[in-house]
VOBA-1610 file (N, C-alpha, C; in pm, whole numbers, padded with zeros to 5 digits, always signed):
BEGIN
Unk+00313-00193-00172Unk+00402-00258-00268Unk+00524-00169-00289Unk+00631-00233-00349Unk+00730-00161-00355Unk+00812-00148-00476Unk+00915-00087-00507Unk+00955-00054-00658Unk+01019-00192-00640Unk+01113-00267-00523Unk+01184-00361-00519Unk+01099-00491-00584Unk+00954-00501-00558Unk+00885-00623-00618Unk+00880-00575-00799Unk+00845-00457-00804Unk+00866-00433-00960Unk+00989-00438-01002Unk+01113-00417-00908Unk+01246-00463-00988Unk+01273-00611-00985Unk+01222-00705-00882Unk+01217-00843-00930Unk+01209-00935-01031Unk+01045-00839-01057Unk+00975-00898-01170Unk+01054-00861-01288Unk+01111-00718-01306Unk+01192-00690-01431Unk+01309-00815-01441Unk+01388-00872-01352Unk+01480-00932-01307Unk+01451-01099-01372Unk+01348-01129-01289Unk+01317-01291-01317Unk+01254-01275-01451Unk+01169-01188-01513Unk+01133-01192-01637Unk+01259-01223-01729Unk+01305-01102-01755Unk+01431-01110-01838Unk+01551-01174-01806Unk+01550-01246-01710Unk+01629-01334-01643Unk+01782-01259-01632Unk+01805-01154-01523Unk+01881-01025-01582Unk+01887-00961-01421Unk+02004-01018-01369Unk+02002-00958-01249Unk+02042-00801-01195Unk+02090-00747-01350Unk+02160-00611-01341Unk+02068-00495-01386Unk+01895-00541-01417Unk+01833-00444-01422Unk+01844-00346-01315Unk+01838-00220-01358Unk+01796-00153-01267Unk+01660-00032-01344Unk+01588-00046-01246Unk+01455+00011-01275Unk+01496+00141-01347Unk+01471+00236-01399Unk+01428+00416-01413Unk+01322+00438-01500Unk+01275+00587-01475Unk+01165+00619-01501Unk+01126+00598-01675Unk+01313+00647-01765Unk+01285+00629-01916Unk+01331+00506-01915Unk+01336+00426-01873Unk+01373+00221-01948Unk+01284+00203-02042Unk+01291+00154-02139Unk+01186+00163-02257Unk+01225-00003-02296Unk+01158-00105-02386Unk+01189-00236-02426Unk+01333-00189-02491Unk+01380-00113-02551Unk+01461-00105-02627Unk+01623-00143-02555Unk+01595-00061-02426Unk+01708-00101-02360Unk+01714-00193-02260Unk+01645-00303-02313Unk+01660-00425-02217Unk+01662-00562-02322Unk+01802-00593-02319Unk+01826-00736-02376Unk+01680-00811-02362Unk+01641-00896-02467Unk+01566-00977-02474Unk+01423-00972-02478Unk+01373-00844-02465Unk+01265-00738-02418Unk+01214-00727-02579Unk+01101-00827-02583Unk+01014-00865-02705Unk+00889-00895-02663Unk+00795-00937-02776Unk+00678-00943-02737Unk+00616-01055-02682Unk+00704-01209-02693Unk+00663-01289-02575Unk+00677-01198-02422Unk+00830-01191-02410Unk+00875-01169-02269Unk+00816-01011-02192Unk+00698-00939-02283Unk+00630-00841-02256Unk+00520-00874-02158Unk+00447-00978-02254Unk+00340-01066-02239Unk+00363-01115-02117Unk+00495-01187-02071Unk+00503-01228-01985Unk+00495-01159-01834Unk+00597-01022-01889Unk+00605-00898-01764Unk+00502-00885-01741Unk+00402-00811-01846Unk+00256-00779-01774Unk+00195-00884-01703Unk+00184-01015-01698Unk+00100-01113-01658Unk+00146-01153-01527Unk+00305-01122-01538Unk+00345-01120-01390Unk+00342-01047-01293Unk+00319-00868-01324Unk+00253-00734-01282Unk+00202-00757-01268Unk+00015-00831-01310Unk-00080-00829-01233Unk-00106-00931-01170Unk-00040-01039-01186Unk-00028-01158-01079Unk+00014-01089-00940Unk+00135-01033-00918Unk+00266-00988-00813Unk+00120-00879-00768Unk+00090-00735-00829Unk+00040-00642-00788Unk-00130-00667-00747Unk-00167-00759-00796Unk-00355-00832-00761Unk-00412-00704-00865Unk-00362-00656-00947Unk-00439-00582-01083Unk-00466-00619-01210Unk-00597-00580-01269Unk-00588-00607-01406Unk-00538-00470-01512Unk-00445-00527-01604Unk-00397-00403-01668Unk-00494-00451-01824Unk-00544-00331-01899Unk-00604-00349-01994Unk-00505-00298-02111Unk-00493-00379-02268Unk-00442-00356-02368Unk-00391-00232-02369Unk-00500-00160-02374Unk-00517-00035-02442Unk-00434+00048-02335Unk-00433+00012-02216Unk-00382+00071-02092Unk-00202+00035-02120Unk-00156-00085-02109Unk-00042-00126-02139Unk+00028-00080-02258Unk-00036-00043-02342Unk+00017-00009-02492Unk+00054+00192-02468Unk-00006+00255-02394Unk+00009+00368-02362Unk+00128+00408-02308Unk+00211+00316-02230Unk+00315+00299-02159Unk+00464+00314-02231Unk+00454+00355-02278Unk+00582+00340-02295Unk+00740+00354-02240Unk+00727+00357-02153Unk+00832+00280-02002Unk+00784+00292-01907Unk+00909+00281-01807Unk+00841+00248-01664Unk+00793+00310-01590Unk+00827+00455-01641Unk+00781+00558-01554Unk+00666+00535-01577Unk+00572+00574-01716Unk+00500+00558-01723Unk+00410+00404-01658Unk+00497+00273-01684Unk+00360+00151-01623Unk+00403+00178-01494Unk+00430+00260-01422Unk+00442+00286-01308Unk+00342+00379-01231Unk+00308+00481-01323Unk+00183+00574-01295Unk+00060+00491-01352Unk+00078+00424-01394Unk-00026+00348-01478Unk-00042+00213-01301Unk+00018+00163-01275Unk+00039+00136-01127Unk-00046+00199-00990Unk+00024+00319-01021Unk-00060+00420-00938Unk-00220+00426-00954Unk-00269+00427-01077Unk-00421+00444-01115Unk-00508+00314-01031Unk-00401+00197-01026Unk-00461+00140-00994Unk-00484+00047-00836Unk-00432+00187-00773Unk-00406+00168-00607Unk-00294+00121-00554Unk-00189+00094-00682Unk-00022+00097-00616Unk+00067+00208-00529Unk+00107+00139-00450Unk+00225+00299-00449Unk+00318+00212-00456Unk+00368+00324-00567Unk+00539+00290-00609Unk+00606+00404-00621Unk+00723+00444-00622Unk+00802+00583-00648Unk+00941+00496-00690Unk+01000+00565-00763Unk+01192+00515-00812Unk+01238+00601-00735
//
């Protein structure tokens, strides 16, 4: 897998073609980036990646670097 399918998903989620991925992106700096369109990212992460991410796992995250190593745990490779 590649960071490009995780920058997609950032993309079509937030409907936002000028994301660009980095390691500190946090909800804060992404227009529209609430707790439906969270809900939505994750569900599309483990749709796109064939993983299940758990609450408690997702809530630890606090950006991408991080759901990115959080990625990794779960047999992704991704790098920014």
């Amino acid at each position: 897998m590649s960071i490009g399918l995780l920058t997609e998903i950032f993309r079509d989620t937030f409907d936002d073609e000028t994301i660009i991925l980095r390691a500190d992106l946090e909800a804060k700096d992404v227009k529209n980036w609430n707790s439906f369109t969270h809900i939505s990212l994750m569900i599309s992460i483990e749709t796109e990646f064939n993983v299940i991410l758990q609450p408690i796992e997702v809530q630890k995250a606090s950006n991408v670097g991080d759901l990115i190593e959080l990625l990794k745990t779960k047999g992704c490779e991704l790098n920014l």
